[in-house]
Every structure is written in structure tokens, then in C-alpha cells.
C-alpha positions, -999 to +999 in steps of 0.1 A: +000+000+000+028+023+010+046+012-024+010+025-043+006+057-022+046+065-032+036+055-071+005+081-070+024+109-053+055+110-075+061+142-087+088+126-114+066+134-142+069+173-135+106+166-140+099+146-170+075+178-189+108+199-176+129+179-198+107+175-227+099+214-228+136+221-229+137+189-258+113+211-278+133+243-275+164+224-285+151+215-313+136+247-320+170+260-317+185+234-341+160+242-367+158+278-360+187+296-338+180+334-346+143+332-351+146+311-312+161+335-300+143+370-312+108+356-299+128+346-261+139+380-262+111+396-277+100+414-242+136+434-249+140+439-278+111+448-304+128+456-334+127+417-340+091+414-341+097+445-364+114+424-387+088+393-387+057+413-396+082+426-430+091+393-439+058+382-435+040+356-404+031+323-410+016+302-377+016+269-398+054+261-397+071+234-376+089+267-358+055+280-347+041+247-341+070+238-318+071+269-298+034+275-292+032+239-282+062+247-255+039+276-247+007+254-237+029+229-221+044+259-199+010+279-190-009+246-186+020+233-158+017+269-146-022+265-144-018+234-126+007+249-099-018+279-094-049+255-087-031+230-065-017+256-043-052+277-041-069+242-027-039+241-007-028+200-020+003+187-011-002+157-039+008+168-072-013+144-094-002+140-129-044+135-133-053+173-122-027+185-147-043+160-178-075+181-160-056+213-161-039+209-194-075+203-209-092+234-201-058+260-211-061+238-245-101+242-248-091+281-242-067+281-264-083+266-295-114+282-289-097+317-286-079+312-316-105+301-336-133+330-330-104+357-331-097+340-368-134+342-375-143+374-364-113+392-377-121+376-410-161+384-410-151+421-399-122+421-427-097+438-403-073+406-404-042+427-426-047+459-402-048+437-371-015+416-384+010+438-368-008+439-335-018+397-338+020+391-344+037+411-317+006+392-294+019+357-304+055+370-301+053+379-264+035+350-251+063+330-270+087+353-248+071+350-214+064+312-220+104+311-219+100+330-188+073+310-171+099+278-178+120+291-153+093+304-133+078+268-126+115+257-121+121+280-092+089+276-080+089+234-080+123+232-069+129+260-044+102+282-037+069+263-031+045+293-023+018+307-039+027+341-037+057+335-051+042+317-085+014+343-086+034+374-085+059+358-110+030+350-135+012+384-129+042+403-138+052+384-170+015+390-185+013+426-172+044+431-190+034+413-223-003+437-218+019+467-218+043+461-244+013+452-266-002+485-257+030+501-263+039+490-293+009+490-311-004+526-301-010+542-330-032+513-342-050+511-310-056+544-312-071+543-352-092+511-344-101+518-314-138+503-315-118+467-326-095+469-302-119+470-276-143+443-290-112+421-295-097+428-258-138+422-241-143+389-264-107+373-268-089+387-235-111+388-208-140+370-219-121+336-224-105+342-189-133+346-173-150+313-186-118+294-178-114+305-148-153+298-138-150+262-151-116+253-130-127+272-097 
């Protein structure tokens, strides 16, 4: 029974997604060294973004693919860690994070699929490409961020403050360099900016947040 109990509470398989996240982003870096690392350093330094939305964005390459899969393994880990430690669980259950992992990919599908939609129906997809591609190039930056982030966290600091504040602060940051950046656009399409930001920011969150808690 003890032997079980030690079986079900193994927290190896955290180690193991470590691993295979930093698998990904070797190949990533194999396939694609400077494009790796302009999007890790994106938060820094723009005027690679700048340079992707000349040379033109396509989401449906094996870079793309690679990465925004490293980014749903990374926020749904990050997910996970958040939930346990607001129901205050010492087991770390590779079953919650399957649980976990579901509803960030639910979210993320669904998101990206009504943004794809809707920016298509209104036909403000080639004015909204600058803004859509600096978007996908920060959460590419702060998923690199919220690697470490869980490793600190899993390994040394096990509080929730700790994880929360670190997570906050990478997404407020991503908000305000969107905002930043893409001012002047903001600014034109104003009336989009805000239906996008009510149906495709805080909408989504909302939902996922009512069907975890």
C-alpha cells in the first residue's frame, strides 16, 4: 500500500514535462537559432518582431508549431501549480494536470478560432496583423519565462505568492508592451481593439477561470 501511495504521489513526471519542454526548444533551436532566439527576447527587444511582420507571419510552420506547443505545455504546468496551491494540495497528481492541461487547450483553441473568425467576418485581419503578431511574439517570450518560473517555483520556492506574482508580472508586462507597441493602431481602431480585448482577453479568462474554480 505504502509502495502505491509513493507510485501516485511521485512528482517525477513534472521533472519529466521539464525535460521535454527544454527537448522542444532544443530542437527549436536546431531548426531555427535566430528566429529562437528573437521571440525569447522579444520582451527586450522589439525591433525583432519588427522584422517578422516585414518578412511576412506564418503560424503553420514546424517553428510556430514547436514553440506554441512549448507555450501550452508551460502555462498549462503553470495552471496546474496555481490550482493546487489555491486548494492548498500537497499531492501533485499527474491526473489534475491532464485536468488542467484540458481546459488551457479548450481556451486556447477556442480563442484562436473566434479571433480567426471574427477578424475575418469584420475584414480587419491585414490591419490587425502587426498587433496579432507582436501578441503571439510575447506569449512566446514569457512562456520562456514562465519555464523558469515553474523551475524556481517546483524546486525551491513552493509558495503561492511566489508563483502568482511571477506569473502576474510576465503577463502585465506582455499587456503593456502590446499596448506600447501598437499605439497608434490602437488608437485608429479603437472600437476593434476594444471588441477584441472584451471577447478574446477577458471573456475567455473569465469562462476558464469559472470552469476550474
Amino acid at each position: 500500500m505504502e509502495a502505491l501511495q509513493r507510485s501516485v504521489l511521485s512528482t517525477n513526471w513534472i521533472t519529466i514535462i521539464f525535460v521535454f519542454s527544454l527537448t522542444v526548444l532544443f530542437f527549436l533551436k536546431l531548426f531555427k537559432t535566430v528566429k529562437l532566439k528573437g521571440y525569447a527576447s522579444a520582451i527586450f527587444y522589439k525591433g525583432f518582431l519588427e522584422i517578422e511582420v516585414e518578412e511576412g507571419y506564418s503560424p503553420i510552420t514546424f517553428f510556430h508549431i514547436g514553440f506554441s506547443f512549448f507555450s501550452f505545455l508551460m502555462l498549462s504546468l503553470t495552471t496546474f501549480f496555481l490550482i493546487n496551491q489555491y486548494k492548498q494540495s500537497n499531492a501533485l497528481l499527474l491526473a489534475d494536470y491532464f485536468v488542467s492541461s484540458y481546459y488551457v487547450f479548450i481556451f486556447m483553441i477556442v480563442r484562436s478560432l473566434t479571433a480567426f473568425l471574427l477578424l475575418s467576418l469584420f475584414e480587419i485581419k491585414k490591419q490587425l496583423s502587426f498587433f496579432m503578431i507582436f501578441k503571439r511574439g510575447y506569449l512566446y517570450s514569457i512562456s520562456v519565462g514562465l519555464f523558469f518560473l515553474n523551475i524556481f517555483y517546483f524546486y525551491s520556492f513552493q509558495n503561492l505568492a511566489f508563483l502568482f506574482t511571477g506569473f502576474a508580472l510576465l503577463f502585465l508586462v506582455r499587456f503593456l508592451l502590446i499596448l506600447i507597441n501598437n499605439k497608434n493602431l490602437i488608437i485608429k481602431e479603437l472600437f476593434y481593439f476594444i471588441l477584441y480585448l472584451c471577447a478574446f482577453e477577458l471573456a475567455p479568462l473569465f469562462v476558464l477561470f469559472r470552469l476550474i474554480f
